[in-house]
C-alpha positions as CSV (number, residue, x, y, z in Angstrom):
1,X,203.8,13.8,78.0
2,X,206.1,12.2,75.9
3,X,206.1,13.2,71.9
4,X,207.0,10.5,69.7
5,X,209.7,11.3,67.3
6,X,208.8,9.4,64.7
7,X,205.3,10.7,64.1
8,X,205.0,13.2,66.7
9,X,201.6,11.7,68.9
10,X,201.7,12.6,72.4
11,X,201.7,9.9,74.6
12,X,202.0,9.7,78.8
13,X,204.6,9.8,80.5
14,X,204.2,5.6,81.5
15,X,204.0,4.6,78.1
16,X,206.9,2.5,76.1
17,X,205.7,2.7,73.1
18,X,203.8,5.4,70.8
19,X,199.8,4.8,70.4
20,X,200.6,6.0,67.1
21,X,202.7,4.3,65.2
22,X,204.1,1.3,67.9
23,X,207.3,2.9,67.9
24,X,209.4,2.6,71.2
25,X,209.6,5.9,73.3
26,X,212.9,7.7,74.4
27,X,212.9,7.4,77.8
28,X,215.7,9.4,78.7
29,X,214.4,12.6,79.7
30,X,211.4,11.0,81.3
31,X,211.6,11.0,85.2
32,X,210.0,7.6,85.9
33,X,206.5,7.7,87.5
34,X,206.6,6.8,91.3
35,X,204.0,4.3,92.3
36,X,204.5,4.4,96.0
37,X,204.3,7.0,98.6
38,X,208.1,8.5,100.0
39,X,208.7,7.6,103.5
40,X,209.2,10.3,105.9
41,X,212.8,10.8,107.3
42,X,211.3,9.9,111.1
43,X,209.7,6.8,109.6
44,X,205.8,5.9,109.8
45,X,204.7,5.5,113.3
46,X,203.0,2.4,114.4
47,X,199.6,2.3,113.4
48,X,196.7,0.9,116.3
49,X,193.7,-1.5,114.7
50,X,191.8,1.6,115.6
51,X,193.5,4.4,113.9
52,X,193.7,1.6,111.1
53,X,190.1,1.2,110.4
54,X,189.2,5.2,110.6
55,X,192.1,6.1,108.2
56,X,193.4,3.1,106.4
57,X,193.8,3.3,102.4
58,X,190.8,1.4,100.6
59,X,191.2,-1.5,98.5
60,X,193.3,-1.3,95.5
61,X,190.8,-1.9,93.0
62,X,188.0,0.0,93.6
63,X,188.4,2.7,91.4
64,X,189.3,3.3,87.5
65,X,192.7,5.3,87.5
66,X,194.4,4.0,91.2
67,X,198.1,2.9,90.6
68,X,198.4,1.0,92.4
69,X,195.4,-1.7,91.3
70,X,197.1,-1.3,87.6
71,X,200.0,-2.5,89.6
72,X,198.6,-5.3,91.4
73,X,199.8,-4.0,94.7
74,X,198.8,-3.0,97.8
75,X,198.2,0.8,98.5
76,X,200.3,2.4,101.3
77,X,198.6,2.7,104.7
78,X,198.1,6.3,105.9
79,X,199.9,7.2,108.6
80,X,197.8,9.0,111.9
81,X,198.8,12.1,111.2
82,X,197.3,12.9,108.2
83,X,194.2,11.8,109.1
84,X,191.8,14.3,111.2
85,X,191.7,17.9,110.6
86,X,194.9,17.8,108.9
87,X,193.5,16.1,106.0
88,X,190.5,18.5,105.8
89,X,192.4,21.3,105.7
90,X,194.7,19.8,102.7
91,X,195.1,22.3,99.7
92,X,192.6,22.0,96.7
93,X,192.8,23.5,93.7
94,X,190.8,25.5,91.1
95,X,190.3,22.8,89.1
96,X,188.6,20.2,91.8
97,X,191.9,18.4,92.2
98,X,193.1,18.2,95.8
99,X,196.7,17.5,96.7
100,X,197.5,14.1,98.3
101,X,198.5,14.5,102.4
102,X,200.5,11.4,102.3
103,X,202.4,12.1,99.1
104,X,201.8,15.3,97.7
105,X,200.4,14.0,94.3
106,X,197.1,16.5,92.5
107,X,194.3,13.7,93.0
108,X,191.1,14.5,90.7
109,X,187.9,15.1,92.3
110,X,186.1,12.3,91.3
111,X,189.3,9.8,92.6
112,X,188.1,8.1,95.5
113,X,192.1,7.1,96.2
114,X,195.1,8.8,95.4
115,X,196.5,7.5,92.1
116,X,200.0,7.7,93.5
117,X,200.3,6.1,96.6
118,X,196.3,4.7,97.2
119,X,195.5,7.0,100.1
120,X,191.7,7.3,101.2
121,X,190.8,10.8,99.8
122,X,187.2,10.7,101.6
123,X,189.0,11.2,104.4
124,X,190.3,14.7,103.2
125,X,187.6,16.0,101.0
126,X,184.5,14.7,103.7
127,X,181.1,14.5,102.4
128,X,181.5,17.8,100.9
129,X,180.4,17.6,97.0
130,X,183.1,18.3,94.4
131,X,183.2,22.0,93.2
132,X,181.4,23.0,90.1
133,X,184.2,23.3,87.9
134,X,185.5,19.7,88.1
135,X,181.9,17.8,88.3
136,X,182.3,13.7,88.4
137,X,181.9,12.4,85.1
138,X,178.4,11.3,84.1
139,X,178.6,8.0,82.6
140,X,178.4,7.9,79.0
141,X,175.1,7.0,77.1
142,X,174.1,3.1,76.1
143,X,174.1,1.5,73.3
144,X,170.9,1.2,71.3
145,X,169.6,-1.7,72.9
146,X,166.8,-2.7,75.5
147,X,166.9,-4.5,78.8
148,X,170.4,-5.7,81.1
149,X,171.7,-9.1,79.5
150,X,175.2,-7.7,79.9
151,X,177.6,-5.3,79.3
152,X,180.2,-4.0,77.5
153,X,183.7,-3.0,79.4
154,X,185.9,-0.6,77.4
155,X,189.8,-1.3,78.0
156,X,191.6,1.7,77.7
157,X,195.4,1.7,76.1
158,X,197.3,1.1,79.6
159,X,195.1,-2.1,79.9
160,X,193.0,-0.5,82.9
161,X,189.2,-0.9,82.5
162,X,187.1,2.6,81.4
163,X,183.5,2.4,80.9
164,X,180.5,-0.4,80.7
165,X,178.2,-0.1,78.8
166,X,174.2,-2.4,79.2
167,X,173.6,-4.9,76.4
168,X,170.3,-6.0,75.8
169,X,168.7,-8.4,73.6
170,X,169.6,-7.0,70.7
171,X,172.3,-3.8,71.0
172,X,173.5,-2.1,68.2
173,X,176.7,-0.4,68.3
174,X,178.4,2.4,65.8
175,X,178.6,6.0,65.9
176,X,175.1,6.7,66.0
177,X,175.1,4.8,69.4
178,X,177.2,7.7,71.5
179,X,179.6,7.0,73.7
180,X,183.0,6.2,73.0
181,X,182.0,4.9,69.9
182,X,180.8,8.6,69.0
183,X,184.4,10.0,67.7
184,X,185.9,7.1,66.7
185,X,186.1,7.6,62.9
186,X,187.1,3.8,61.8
187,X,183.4,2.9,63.2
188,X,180.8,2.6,60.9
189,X,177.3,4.2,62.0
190,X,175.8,1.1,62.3
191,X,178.6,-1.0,62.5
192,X,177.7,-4.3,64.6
193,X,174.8,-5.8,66.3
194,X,175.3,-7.8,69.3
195,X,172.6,-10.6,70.4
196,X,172.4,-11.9,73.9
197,X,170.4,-14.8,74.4
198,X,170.1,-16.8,77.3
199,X,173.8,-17.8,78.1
200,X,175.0,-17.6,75.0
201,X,176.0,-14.4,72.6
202,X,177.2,-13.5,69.4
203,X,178.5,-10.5,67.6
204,X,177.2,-9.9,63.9
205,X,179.0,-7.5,61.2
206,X,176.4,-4.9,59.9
207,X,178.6,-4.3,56.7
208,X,180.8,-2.1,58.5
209,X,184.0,-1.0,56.5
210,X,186.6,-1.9,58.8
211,X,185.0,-5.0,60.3
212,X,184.9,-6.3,63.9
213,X,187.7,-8.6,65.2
214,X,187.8,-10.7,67.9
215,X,190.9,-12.3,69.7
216,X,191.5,-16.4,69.2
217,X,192.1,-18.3,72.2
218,X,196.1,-18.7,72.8
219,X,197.3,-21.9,71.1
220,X,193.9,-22.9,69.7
221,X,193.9,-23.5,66.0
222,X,191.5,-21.4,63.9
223,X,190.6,-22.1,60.7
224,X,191.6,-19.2,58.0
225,X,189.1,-19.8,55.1
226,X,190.2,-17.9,51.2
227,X,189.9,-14.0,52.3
228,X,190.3,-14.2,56.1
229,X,191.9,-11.0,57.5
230,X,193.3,-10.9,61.2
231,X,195.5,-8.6,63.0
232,X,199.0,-8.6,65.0
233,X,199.5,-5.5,66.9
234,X,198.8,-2.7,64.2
235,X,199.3,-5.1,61.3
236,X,196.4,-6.0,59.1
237,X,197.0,-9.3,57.1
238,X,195.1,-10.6,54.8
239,X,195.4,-14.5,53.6
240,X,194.9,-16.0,50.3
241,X,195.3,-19.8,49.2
242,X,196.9,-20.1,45.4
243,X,194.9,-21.5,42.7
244,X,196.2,-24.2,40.4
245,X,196.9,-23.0,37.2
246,X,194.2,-24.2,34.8
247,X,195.7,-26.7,31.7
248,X,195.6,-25.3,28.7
249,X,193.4,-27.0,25.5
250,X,196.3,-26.6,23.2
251,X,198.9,-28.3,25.8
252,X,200.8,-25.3,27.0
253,X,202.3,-25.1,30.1
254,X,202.7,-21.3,31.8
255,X,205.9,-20.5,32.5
256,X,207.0,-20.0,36.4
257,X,209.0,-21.2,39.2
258,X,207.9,-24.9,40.8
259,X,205.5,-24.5,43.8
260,X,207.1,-26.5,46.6
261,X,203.3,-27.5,47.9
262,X,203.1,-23.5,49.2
263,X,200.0,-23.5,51.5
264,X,199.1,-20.0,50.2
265,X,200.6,-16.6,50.4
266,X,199.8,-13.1,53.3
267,X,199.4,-9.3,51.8
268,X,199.7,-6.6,54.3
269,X,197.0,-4.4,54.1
270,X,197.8,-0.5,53.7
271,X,194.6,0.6,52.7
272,X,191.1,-0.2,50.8
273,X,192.2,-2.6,48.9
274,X,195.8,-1.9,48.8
275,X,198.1,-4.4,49.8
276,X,202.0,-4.1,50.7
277,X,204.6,-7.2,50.6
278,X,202.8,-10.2,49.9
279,X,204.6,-13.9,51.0
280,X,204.3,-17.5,50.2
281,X,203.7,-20.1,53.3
282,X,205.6,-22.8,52.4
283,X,204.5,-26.5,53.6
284,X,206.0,-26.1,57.3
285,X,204.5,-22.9,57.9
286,X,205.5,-20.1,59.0
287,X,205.7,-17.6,62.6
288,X,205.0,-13.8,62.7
289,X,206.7,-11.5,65.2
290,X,208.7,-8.6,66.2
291,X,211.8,-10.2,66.7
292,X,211.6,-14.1,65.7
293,X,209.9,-15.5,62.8
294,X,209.4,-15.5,59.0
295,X,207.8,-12.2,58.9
296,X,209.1,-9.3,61.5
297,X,207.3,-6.3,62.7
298,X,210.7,-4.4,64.6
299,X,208.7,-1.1,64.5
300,X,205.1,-2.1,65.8
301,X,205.6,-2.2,70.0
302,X,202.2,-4.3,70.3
303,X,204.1,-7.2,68.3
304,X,205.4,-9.9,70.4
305,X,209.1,-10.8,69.6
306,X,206.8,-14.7,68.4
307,X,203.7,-13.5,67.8
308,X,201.4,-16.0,66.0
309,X,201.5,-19.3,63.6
310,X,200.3,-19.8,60.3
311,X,200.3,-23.6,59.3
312,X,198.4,-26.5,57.8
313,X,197.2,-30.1,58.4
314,X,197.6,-30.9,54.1
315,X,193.8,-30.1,53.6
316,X,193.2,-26.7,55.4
317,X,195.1,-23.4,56.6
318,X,195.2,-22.7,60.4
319,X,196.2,-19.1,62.1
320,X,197.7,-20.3,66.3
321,X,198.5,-17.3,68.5
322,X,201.7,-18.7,70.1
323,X,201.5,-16.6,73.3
324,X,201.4,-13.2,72.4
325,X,201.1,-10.7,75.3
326,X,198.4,-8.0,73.4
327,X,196.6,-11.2,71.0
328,X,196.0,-12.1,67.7
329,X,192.6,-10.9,66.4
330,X,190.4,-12.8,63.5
331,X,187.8,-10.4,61.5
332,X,184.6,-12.2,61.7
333,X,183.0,-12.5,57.8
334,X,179.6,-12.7,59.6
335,X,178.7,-13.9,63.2
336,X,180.3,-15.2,65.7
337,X,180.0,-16.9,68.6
338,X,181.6,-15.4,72.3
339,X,182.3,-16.4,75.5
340,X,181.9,-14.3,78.6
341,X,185.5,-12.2,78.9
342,X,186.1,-12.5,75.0
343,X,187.9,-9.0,73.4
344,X,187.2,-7.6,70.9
345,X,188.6,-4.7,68.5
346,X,185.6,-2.2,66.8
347,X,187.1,0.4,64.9
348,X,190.6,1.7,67.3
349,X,189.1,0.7,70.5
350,X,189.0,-2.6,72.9
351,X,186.3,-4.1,74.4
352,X,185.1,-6.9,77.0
353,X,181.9,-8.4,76.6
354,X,180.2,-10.1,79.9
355,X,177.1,-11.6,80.0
């Protein structure tokens, strides 16, 4: 584990930056985490289409936690002669985990491939069940809903995919729903409804205090109405256009520098209605980022160096995600609609909806 020093989180060893505050990690006395399997000083002997198919690694992808599918390669073949009765006689230890016979790395028992170098671990444990201590995980309870329209994937921090979850008709998610929205404390009980119907779905705010957001399509204009809120890595930003100054019966004028045509001004939002550093746009717009832009974000890690846009057309205010590796996320102010593979943020946690 790696403890942030700026606000002390723990993080894993693969991460760059904290989960807590976006902060980059210090990476010096971190031993980088090997992806691939050594090679033995003698080499890996050939390997016959026959041995192949009895003790060849599985595909990549077919389990949550594998390396080497977060990596998009191909796991390392086993070599003969782990396979056999030296691969049932590998060591396993109190906890359920079993150590890898190809790379010596503590697989967990309910890994169907090692995590390090993507070696078939069926082969090693047989079809003997998983000691008592170290049961497989039983998959975590549904939303309130009824039926199988869809389902909702849960992307975990690393990007890999974690849980799905059934969407019916009608699904309502919050706390009250279990899961992994149980413990997340920035959910509302009741904090969104989700309607599936026929090939179309939308995602409805239930008056939740921390909203929903969903992520814009990459260089697609969206509209950003008087009050619109969206988010840039950990940044919360509220927009609001200006109001013209109201004449005065008695013909004077308030006192102020000239507007140059500003298009309106962003607050940062710290808190329940608490706001931070507040800026004009002016009439060409303006780019947020960590790096480039009008407005830079050097602490938060999930900020591209160009993140997102903010410009207008003379009658309305647009918000354009220029390319941004993690997205730029709009909070709906009511329903919305989504395409199948749309993300979206409730509460601290990411989510995939399929239907």
């Amino acid at each position: 584990m790696i403890i942030c020093p700026r606000c002390g989180k723990e993080n894993q060893d693969h991460y760059k930056f904290c989960l807590g505050c976006g902060a980059e990690l210090p990476r010096e006395a971190v031993q980088p985490k090997r992806f691939t399997a050594p090679t033995p000083p003698s080499g890996i002997p050939a390997v016959s289409a026959s041995a192949g198919s009895s003790s060849g690694a599985g595909p990549s992808a077919s389990v949550e936690g594998t390396a080497s599918a977060d990596l998009g390669t191909a796991p390392t073949q086993a070599s003969p002669q782990f396979g056999g009765a030296a691969a049932q006689s590998a060591d396993r230890t109190s906890d359920g985990s079993t150590s890898c016979p190809q790379c010596g790395a503590s697989v967990p028992a309910n890994f169907k491939f090692c995590g390090s170098c993507g070696y078939d671990m069926a082969a090693v444990r047989g079809s003997a069940p998983a000691p008592a201590s170290a049961p497989a995980s039983a998959p975590a309870p549904a939303p309130t809903g009824s039926g199988g329209r869809g389902q909702l994937v849960l992307i975990r921090p690393d990007g890999t995919e974690g849980d799905s979850f059934s969407l019916g008709d009608n699904t309502i998610v919050g706390r009250e729903a279990g899961g992994p929205f149980a413990n997340d404390t920035y959910l509302s009980p009741r904090h969104a409804e989700i309607q599936v119907k026929g090939s179309q779905a939308a995602i409805k705010d239930l008056g939740s205090l921390n909203g929903v957001y969903y992520r814009i399509e990459r260089e697609v204009p969206i509209e950003l109405p008087q009050g619109s809120i969206f988010r840039v890595g950990q940044e919360l930003i509220l927009f609001e256009s200006l109001p013209e100054v109201a004449s005065r019966t008695d013909g004077v004028e308030m006192m102020g520098s000239p507007n140059p045509g500003f298009l309106g001004r962003v607050r940062l939002v710290i808190g329940r209605e608490t706001y931070g550093n507040s800026y004009c746009i002016p009439p060409t717009g303006m780019h947020l980022g960590r790096e480039r832009g009008d407005i830079i974000f050097p602490d938060d890690g999930y900020v591209s160096g160009i993140h997102c846009r903010i410009h207008g057309d003379g009658k309305k205010v647009f918000l354009t995600d220029v390319g941004s590796s993690n997205g730029t996320f709009l909070r709906i102010r009511d329903e919305v609609q989504l395409k199948t593979g749309s993300l979206m943020l409730l509460g601290q946690q990411l989510f995939r909806i399929e239907y």
